[in-house]
N, C-alpha and C positions, 0 to 999 in steps of 0.2 A: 128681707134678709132672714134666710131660715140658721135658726143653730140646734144643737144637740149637746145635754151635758155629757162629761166624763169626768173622769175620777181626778185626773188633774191639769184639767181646765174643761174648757168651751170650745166643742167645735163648731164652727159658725161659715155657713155660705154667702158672701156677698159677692154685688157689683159696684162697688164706690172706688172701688183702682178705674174701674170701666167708664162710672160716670167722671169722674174726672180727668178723665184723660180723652174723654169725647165733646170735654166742654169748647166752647170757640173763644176764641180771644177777649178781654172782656176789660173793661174802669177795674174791676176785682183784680186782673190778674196784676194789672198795674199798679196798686196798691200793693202789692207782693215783692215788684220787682222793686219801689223806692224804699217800702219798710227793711226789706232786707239786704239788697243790691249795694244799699249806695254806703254801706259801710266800707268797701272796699274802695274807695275813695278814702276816707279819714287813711288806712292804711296805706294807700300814694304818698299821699300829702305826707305822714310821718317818714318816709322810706327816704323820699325824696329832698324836703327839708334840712335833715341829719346830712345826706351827703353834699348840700349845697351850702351850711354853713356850717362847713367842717375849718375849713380855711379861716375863717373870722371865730368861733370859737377857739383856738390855738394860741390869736391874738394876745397880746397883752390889754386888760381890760375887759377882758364878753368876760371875767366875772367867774371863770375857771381856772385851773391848771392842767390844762390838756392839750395832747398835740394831734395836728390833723390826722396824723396814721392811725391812732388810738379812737377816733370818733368812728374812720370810715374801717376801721378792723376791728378793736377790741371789741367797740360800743352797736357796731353792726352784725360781729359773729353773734354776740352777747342776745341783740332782740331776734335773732332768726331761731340760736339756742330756746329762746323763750318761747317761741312761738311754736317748735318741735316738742317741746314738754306739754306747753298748752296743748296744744294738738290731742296728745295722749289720752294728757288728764279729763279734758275736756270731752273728749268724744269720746270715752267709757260713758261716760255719763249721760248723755246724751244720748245714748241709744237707750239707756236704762231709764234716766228718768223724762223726754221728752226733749223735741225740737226746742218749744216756746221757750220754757222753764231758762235750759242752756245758754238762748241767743240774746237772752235779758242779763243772764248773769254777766256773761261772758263781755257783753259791750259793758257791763258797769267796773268791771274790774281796765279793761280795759282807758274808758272814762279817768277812774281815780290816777293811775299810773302815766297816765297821759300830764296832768295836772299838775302831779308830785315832780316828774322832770322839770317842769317850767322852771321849778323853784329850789333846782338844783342850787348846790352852792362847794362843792364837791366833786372829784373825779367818780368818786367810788359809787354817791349817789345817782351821778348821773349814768353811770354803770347799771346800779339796780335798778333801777326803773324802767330803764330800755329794755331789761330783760323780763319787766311784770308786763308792759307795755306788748311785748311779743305774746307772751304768756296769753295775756287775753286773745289777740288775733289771734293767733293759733288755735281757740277754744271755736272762734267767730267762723275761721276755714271747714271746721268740721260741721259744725252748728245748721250755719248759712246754707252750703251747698247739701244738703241733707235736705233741707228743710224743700229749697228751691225744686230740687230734682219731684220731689215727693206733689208737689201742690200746684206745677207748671203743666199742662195738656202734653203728651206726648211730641206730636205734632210741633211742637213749638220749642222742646225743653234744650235743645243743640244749641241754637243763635240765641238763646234768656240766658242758659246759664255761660256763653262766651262771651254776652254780651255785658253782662254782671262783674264776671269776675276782671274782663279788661277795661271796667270802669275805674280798675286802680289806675289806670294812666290820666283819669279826668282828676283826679285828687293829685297829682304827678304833676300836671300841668300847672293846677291852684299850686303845688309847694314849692315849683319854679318860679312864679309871679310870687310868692309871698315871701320866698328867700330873698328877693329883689330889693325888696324894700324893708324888711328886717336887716339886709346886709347895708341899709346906705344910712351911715352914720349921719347925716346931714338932716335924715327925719327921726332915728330912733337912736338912742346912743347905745354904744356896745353891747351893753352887758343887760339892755332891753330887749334889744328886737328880735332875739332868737328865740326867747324866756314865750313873747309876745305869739310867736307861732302856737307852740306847743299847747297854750293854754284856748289859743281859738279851736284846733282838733279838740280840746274838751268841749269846751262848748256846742261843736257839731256834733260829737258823740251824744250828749245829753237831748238833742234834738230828734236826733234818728231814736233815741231809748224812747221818746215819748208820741213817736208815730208808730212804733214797731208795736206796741201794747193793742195794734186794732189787730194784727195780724194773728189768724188762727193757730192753735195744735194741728199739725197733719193729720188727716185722719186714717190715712195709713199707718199711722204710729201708733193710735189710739184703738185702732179696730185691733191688731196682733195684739198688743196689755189688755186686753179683756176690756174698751171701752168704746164697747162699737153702738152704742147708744150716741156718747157724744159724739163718734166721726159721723153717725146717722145726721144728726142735729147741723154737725159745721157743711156738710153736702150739704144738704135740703137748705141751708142758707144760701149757702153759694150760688144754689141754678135759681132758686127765688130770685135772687140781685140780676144774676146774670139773663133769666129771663125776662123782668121789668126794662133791663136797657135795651134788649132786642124786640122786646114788644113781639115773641112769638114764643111758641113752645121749645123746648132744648128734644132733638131725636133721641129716640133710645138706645141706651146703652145696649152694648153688644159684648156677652163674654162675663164670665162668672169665675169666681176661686174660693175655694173652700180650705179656712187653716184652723188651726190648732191652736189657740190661742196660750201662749207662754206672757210670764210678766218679766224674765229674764233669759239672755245666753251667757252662759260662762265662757270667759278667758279660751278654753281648750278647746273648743266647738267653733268659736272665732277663728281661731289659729288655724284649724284644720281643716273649716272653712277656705278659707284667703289661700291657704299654704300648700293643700293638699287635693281638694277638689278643682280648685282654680286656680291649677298653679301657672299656666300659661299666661292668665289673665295680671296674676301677681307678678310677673317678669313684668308685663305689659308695663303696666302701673310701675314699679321702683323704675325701669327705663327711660320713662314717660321723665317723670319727677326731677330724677338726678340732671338729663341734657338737663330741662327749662331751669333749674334751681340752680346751678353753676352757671349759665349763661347771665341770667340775669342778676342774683345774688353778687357772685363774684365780679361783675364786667361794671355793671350800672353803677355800684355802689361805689367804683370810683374813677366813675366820668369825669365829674367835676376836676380831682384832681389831675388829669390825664389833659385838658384844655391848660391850669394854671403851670402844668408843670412842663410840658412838651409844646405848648402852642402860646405861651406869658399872658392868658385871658385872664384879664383880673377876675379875684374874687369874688365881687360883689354882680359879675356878668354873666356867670356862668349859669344861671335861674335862664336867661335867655334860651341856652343852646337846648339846654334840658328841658323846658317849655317845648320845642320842636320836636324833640326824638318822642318826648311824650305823646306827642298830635299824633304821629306812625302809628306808636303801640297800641291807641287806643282805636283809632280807622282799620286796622286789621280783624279781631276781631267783631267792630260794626259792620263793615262791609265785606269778609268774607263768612260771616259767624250762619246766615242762610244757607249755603253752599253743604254745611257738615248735616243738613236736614235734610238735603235734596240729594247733591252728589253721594255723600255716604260719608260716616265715622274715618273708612279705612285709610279712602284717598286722601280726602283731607288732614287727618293728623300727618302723616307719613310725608305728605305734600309740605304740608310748611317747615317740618321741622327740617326735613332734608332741606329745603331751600334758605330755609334762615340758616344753616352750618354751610352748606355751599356760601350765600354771601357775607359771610361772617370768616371766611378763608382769604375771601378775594379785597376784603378790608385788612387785615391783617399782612394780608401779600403789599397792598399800597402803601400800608402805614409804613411796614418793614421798610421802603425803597426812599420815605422819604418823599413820596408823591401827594400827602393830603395836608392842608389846614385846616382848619378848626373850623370852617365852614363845610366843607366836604365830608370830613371825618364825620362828622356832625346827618349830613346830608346820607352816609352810608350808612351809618347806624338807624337813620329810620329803612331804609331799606331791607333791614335784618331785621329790624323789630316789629316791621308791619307783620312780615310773615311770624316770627317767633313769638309776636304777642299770641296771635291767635292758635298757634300750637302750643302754649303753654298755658292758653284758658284751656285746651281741649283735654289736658292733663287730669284736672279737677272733673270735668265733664266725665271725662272715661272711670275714674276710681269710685264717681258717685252712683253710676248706672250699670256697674257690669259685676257686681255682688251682691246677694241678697240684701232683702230689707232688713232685716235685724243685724246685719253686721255695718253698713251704712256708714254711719259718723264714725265708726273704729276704722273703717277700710279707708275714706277719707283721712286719719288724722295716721294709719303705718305710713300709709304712702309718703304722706305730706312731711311727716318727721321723717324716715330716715333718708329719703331720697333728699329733702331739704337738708339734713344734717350734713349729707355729703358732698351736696353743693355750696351749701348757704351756709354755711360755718366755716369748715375750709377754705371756702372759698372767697372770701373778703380778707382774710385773713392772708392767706396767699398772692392773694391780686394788691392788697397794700403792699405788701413787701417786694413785690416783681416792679410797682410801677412806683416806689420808693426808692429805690436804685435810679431809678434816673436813664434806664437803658431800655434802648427801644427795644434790644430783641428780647429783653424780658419781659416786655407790654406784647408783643408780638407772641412769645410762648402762651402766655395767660391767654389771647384770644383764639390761640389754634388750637389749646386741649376745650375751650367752652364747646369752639364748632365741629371738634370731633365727636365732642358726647351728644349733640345735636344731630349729626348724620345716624350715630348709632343709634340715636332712641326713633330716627324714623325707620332707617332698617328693619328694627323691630315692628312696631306699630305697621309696616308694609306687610307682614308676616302675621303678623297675630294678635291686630284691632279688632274689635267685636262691630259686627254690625248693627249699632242699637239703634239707630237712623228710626223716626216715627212708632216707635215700637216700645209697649207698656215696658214698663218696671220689672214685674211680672211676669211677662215671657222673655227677658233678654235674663234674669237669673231666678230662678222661682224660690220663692219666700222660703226657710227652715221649717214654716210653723205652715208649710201646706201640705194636707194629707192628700193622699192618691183615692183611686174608686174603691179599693180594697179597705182601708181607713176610714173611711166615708160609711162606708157601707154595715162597719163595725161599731163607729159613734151612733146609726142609729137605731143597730141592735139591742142597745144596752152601755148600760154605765161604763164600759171601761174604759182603762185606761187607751188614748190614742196616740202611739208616738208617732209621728211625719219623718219621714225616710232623709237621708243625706243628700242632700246635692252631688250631682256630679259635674263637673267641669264641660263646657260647651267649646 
């Protein structure tokens, strides 16, 4: 690693984007995918949970004053709210002061707010919690997928991080079996066995905080803040590991980049970034967001009620149906999540999402007619979920890879707030009220604006997905803080100052 001083910073030549992303699969990477991945589990599990014992919370007795609409509306716009500020707040930070630092806070706040609902005793309080509860996830979405993108081999980063992030549906499944048995009064009484979930997601949370402490800084984060010493250190550990398990040498890296090293970006450099040299990419991204975040947000969050109130499943059954739709969501992204590394970024986002709003129409046409029960309906819905799961990991996948490095965990946490806000707020909110009425064609409106915004964001993504398929970090948007030959060639004239040129939009 050769560098050169300047007046206000270090310009510095390395290969550790190269060596990392030419490493082979490895126990290390593994260790990446459970320290980080399986967080999005706890968040199934909570999502899921909430809307399966919304019905027995309402009850007389679970130990509340709340009605079902206000759990699966107030109390679900409220954590998605939370999770869109999180986002924000979180992923400033997160760019500024480090991966690790963030995804330790962020699961401990997370953790405590998880905890605090168990022991609700209160509407209001179980109001706020759901919304620190988001708050942290929100911080976790930016944190996580930042972190993953940056330390995964290129080669592989498509189907790790679809496969990651549609492990909320394995936590989905857990909070359909645990609503089960929380909901049957017969082993846990009322006003226990809901309290009884919430406090196990703490304790899982607490688990993953004390695996995740083996898990490194990026050292792509580290080499741009001037601390390309320790990214040198966490490399040279890594192919050490990773050469002991393979018992041969790792080939050599191929390909070099020379930056600028900055310790910060400001707000309007970000902005202008995302907004104005990428601004196609930014369409990409809110399109992306808005279908998957209305689809799911607004539709899933009340399944449960949609079985008790149109098809008479009792309440305590419904953990059953939603255990199945869950098995779909999470089979999509595992077995098509290879396809987005081979066939390509463009087909495949554009492919599912158009196909989950196509059968997300033709569910909505049968329910209309009076043609499904609760098994069928049931049966459709993973049909639209297999596809829309895996086009709504690719959501995250696309906002983490098609912006530079330094803007990263902020492009992750616009995307995710506002496009969430516009699905995921609204949208529970409006899906209580349409399948609160008791009228099918107003269940039937709420699923044809989800599958309209679902065709539109594949339209898009048909148009103007990037192809970042096997391909560095680094050549799919090049770093702010990488100089040119002209740059280059000026840091090692002499001391001055080096500013690195603006991006332009690809």
């Amino acid at each position: 690693m050769a560098s050169a001083e300047a007046d206000s910073g270090r310009t510095v030549t390395t290969d550790i984007p190269a060596r990392l992303d030419r490493l082979p699969w490895s126990r290390w990477h593994w260790t990446i995918v459970i320290g980080l991945g399986t967080v999005w589990i706890l968040d199934g599990l909570e999502v899921t949970v909430v809307g399966n014992i919304a019905s027995r919370l309402s009850e007389p007795g679970s130990g509340l004053s709340i009605s079902s609409g206000q759990v699966t509306g107030v109390a679900a716009a409220l954590y998605v709210a939370g999770a869109c500020v999180g986002a924000l707040f979180w992923g400033r930070l997160t760019d500024r002061y480090g991966r690790k630092k963030l995804f330790m806070i962020t699961l401990a706040v997370y953790l405590a707010a998880t905890a605090l609902t168990a022991i609700s005793f209160e509407a209001w309080w179980f109001f706020l919690f759901r919304f620190l509860t988001g708050f942290g996830i929100g911080g976790e979405y930016a944190a996580i997928n930042s972190a993953i993108d940056e330390l995964i081999p290129a080669n592989y980063r498509g189907r790790v991080d679809l496969i990651i992030n549609g492990s909320f549906w394995v936590g989905a499944v857990g909070g359909s079996l645990l609503s089960i048995l929380a909901l049957n009064t017969d082993f846990l009484a009322a006003n226990v066995g809901w309290r009884l979930t919430f406090a196990l997601g703490a304790v899982l949370a607490l688990v993953i905080l004390l695996v995740r402490r083996h898990v490194p800084e990026s050292p792509r984060w580290l080499l741009i803040h001037g601390r390309d010493r320790e990214a040198e250190e966490v490399v040279s550990g890594i192919e050490r590991e990773v050469e002991r398990e393979r018992g041969e040498s790792l080939p050599e890296p191929h390909g070099e980049i020379t930056i600028h090293q900055r310790r910060s970006v400001s707000f309007l450099e970000i902005g202008r970034t995302i907004f104005a040299d990428y601004r196609k990419r930014a369409v990409l991204g809110f399109s992306l967001f808005i279908g998957q975040a209305f689809l799911y947000n607004a539709i899933t969050f009340g399944f449960g009620a949609i079985l008790t109130k149109f098809f008479h499943v009792p309440s305590d059954h419904t953990g059953y149906y939603f255990a199945v739709i869950a098995v779909g969501n999470f089979l999509g992204p595992l077995l098509l999540g290879k396809l987005f590394d081979t066939v390509g970024r463009r087909v495949m986002i554009s492919s599912t999402y158009l196909l989950s709003g196509l059968l997300l129409f033709g569910t909505a046409w049968l329910f209309g007619r009076g043609s499904l029960s609760a098994t069928t309906l049931t049966a459709c819905w993973c049909a639209v979920l297999f596809f829309a799961s895996a086009g709504a990991s690719s959501a995250y996948l696309t906002v983490s890879e098609i912006f530079p490095m330094e803007t990263r965990a902020m492009s992750i946490a616009f995307f995710y707030a506002l496009g969430t806000a516009a699905g995921g707020i609204s949208g529970p909110v409006l899906f209580a009220d349409l399948t609160g009425t008791g009228k099918v064609g107003d269940t039937v409106l709420a699923f044809q604006i989800g599958a309209g915004l679902m065709c539109a964001a594949g339209l898009v993504a048909a148009f103007l997905a990037v192809n970042a398929e096997r391909r560095s970090l680094e050549d799919i948007a090049k770093p702010l803080t990488a100089v040119t030959e002209k740059a280059k060639a000026a840091a090692k004239g002499g001391p001055r100052d080096v500013t690195p040129p603006s991006s332009s939009a690809a």
